[in-house]
Short mmCIF file of the C-alpha atoms (twelve columns), coordinates in Angstrom:
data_MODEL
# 
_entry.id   MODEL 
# 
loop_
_atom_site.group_PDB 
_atom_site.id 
_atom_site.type_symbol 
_atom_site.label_atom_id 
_atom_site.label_alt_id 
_atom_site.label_comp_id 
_atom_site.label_asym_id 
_atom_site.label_seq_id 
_atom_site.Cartn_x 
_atom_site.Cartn_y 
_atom_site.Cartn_z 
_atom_site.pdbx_PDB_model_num 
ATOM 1   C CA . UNK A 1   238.686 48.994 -13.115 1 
ATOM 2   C CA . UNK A 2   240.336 52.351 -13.607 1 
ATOM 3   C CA . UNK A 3   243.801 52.184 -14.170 1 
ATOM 4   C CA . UNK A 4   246.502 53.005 -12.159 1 
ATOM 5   C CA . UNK A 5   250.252 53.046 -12.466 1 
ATOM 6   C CA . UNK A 6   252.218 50.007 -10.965 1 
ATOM 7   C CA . UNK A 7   255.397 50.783 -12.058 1 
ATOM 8   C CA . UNK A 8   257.299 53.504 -14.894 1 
ATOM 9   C CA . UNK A 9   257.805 50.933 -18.008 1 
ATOM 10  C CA . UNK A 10  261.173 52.270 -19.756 1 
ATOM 11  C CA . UNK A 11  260.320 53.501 -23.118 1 
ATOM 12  C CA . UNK A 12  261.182 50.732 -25.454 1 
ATOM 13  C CA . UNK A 13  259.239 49.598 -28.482 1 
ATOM 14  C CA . UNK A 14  258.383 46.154 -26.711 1 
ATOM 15  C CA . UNK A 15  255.288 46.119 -24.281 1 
ATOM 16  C CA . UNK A 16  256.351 44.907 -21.077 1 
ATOM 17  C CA . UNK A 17  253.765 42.640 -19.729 1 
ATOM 18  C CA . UNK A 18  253.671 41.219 -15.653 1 
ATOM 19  C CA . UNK A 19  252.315 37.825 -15.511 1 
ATOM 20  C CA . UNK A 20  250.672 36.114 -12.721 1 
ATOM 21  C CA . UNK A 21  251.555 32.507 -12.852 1 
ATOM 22  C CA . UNK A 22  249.405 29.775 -10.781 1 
ATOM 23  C CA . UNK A 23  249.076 26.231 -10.884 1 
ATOM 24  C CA . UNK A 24  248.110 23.097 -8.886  1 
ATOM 25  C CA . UNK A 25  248.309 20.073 -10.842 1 
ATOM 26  C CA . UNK A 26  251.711 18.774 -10.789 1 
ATOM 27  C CA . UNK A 27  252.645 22.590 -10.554 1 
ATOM 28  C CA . UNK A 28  255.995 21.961 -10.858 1 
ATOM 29  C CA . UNK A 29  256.393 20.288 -14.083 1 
ATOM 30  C CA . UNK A 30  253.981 22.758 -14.811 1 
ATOM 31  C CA . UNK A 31  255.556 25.845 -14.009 1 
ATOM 32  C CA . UNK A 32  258.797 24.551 -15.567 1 
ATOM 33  C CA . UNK A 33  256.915 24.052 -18.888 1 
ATOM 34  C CA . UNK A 34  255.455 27.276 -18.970 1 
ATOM 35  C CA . UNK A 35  258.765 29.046 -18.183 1 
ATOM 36  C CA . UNK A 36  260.048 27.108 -21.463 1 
ATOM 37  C CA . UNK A 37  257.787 28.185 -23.484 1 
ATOM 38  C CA . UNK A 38  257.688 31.868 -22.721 1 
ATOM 39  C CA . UNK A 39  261.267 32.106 -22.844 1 
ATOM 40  C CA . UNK A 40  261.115 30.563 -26.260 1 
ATOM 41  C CA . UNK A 41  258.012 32.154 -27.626 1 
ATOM 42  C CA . UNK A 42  258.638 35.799 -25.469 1 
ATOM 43  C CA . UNK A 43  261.190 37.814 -24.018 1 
ATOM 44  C CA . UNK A 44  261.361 36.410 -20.556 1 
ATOM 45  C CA . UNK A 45  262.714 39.638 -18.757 1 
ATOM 46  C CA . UNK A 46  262.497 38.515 -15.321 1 
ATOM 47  C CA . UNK A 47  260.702 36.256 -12.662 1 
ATOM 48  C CA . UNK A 48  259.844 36.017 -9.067  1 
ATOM 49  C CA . UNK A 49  260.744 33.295 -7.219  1 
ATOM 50  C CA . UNK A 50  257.668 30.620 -6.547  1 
ATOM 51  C CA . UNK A 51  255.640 30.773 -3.273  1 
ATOM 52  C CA . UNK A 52  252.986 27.693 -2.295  1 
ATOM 53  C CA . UNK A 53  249.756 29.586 -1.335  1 
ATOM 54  C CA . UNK A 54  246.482 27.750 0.119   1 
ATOM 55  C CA . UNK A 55  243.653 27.926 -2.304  1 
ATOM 56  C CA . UNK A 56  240.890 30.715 -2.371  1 
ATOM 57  C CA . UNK A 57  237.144 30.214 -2.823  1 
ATOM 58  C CA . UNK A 58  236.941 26.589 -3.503  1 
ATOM 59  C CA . UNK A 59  238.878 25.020 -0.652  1 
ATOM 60  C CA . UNK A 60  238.547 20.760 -1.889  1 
ATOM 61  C CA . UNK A 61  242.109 21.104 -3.672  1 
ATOM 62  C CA . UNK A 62  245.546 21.052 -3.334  1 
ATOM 63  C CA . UNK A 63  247.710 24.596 -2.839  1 
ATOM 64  C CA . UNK A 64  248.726 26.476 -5.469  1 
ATOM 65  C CA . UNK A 65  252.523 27.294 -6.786  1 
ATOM 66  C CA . UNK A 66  252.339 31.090 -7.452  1 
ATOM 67  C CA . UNK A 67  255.052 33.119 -9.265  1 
ATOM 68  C CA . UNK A 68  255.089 36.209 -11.440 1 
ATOM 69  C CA . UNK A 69  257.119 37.076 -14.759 1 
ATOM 70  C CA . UNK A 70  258.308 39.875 -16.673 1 
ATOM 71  C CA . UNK A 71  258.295 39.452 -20.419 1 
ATOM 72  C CA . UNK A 72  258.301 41.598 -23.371 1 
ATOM 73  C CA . UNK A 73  256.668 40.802 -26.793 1 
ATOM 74  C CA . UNK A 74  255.201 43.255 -29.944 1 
ATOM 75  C CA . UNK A 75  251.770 41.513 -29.314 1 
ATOM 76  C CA . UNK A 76  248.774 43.883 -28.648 1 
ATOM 77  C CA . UNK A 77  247.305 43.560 -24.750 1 
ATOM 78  C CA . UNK A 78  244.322 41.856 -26.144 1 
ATOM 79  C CA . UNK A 79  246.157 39.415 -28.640 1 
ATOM 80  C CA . UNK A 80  248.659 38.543 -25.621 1 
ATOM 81  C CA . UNK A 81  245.809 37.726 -23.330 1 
ATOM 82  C CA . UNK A 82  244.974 35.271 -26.225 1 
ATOM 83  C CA . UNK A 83  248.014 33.448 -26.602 1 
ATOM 84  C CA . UNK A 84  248.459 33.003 -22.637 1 
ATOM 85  C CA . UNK A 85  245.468 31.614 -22.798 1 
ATOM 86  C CA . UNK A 86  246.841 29.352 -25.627 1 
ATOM 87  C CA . UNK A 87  249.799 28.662 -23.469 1 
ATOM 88  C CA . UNK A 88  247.290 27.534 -21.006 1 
ATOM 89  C CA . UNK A 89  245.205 25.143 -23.215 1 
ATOM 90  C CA . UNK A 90  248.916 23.674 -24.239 1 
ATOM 91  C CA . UNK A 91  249.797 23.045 -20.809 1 
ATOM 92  C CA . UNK A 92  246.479 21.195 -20.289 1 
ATOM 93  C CA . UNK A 93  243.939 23.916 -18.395 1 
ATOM 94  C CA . UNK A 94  240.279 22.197 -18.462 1 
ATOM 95  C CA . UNK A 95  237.599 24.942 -17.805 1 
ATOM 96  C CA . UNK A 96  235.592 23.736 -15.407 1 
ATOM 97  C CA . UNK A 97  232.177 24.811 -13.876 1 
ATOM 98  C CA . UNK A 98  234.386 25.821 -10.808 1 
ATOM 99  C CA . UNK A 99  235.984 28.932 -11.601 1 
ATOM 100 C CA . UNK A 100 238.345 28.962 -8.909  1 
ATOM 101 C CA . UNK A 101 239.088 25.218 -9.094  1 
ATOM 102 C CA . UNK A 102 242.482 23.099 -9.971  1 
ATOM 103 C CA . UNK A 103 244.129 23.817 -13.151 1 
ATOM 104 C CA . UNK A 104 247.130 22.725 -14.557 1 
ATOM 105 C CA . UNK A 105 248.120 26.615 -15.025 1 
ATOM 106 C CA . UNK A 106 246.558 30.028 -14.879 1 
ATOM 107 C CA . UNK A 107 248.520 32.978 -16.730 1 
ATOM 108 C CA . UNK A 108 247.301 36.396 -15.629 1 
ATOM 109 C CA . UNK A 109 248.470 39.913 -17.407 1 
ATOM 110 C CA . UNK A 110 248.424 42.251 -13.760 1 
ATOM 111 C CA . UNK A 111 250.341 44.896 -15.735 1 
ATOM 112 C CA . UNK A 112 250.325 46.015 -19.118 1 
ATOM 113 C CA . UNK A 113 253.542 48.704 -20.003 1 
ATOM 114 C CA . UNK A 114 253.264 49.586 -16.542 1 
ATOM 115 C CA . UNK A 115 249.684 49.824 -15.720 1 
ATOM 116 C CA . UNK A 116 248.055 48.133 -13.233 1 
ATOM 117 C CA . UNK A 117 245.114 46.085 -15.413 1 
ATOM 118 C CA . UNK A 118 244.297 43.186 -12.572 1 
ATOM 119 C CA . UNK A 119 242.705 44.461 -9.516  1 
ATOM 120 C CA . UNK A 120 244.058 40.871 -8.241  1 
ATOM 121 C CA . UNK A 121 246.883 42.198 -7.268  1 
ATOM 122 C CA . UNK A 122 245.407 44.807 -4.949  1 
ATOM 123 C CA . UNK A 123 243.016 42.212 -3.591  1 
ATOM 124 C CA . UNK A 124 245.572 38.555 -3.363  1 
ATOM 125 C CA . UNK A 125 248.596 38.137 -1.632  1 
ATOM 126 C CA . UNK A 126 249.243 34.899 -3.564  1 
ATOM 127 C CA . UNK A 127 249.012 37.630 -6.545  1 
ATOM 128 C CA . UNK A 128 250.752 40.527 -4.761  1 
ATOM 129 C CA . UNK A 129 254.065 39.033 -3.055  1 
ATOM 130 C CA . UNK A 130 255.442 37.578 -6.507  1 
ATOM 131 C CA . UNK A 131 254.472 40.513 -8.487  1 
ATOM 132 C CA . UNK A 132 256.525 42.867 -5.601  1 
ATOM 133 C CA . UNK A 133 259.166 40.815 -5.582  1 
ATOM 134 C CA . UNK A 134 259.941 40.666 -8.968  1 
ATOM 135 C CA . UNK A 135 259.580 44.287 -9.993  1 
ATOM 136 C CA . UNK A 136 262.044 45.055 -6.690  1 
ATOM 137 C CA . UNK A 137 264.438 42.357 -8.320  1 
ATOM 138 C CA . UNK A 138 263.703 44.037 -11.827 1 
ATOM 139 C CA . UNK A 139 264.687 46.965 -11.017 1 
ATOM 140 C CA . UNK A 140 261.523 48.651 -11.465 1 
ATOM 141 C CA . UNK A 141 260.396 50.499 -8.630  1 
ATOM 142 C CA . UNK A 142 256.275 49.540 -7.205  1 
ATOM 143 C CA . UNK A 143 254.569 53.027 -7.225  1 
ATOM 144 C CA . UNK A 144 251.076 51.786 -6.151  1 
ATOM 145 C CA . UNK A 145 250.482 49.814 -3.284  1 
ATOM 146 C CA . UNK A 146 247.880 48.310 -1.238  1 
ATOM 147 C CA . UNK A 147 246.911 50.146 2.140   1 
# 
């Protein structure tokens, strides 16, 4: 994917990082857990509020708690995809054969310093709606948007 500008990241010496946040096993607790931990372990900036989405591709599951956050951290791109995915294994994820099956939570990087780095967000509502929201309530104006 080529990228392209989501939104102009203030110059800072922190990478500002939008997270897509999913979950549908006990997505609450969930959710609430993973909040705690990025606030401890990250600069939690910002956060959308949480919208209940019906699931895509594999239908025999329960809908999905979406959200999106804004955090900061001095962590390269790659070595923050890492420790999300960390995150993930602490909140009990399972990698199944079903790729788009239930999981306990799913943490995304959309944007990296303001570039767009997940075409999910051009292609999912259940991706898109938090990830507007929360750059409108950020103060951070969208500059690319889907047609």
């Amino acid at each position: 994917m080529s990228q392209s500008r989501l939104y102009a990241h203030p110059d800072t010496s922190l990478h500002e990082c939008v997270i897509s946040l999913g979950s549908n096993i006990e997505p609450e607790r969930h959710a609430a857990e993973a909040l705690a931990i990025l606030g401890q372990e990250c600069e939690l900036v910002a956060r959308s509020r949480e919208i209940v989405t019906t699931p895509v591709g594999y239908q025999e599951q329960p809908n999905f708690l979406n959200a999106a956050l804004l955090v900061r951290t001095r962590l390269s791109m790659v070595d923050f995809r890492d420790y999300l995915k960390s995150v993930e294994d602490r909140l009990g994820r399972v990698r199944g054969p079903i790729k788009s099956g239930p999981r306990t939570m799913d943490l995304d990087i959309v944007a990296w310093d303001g570039e767009l780095v997940d075409e999910g967000y051009l292609d999912h509502d259940y991706v898109r709606v938090p990830v507007d929201e929360l750059l409108a309530n950020s103060g951070r104006t969208p500059t690319s948007q889907k047609c």
